[in-house]
Phi, psi and omega in degrees: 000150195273151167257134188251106165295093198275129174270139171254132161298157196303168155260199180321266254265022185232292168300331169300310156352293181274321141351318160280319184273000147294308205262357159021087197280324180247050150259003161260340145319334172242029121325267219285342174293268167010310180260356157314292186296328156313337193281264259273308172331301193294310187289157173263146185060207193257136186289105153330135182280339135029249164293006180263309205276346177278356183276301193290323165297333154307300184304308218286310171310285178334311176258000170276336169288330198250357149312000000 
């Protein structure tokens, strides 16, 4: 006789759980610390605050496509 498997869905505080541990906020955290600090390293003097903010509205766009 077939065996019938019953799934239970997850609750919140269990997707999210994974939800964090798919997107492994901090290795993507020290990503973007990391090309921060190359920004600054590469400019001579201070890195317009600008180019931080046209950087983080680009990632933003960027993962906003792939939703």
């Amino acid at each position: 006789m077939a065996e019938t498997l019953l799934t239970v869905r997850p609750g919140p505080a269990e997707r999210l759980r994974r939800y964090l541990r798919l997107t492994k906020p901090r290795v993507n955290t020290l990503i973007v610390f990391c090309a921060v600090i190359g920004m600054f390293l590469a400019a001579p003097g201070m890195v317009p605050l600008q180019a931080l903010g046209r950087a983080g509205a680009d990632g933003e766009e960027r993962f906003g496509h792939w939703r």
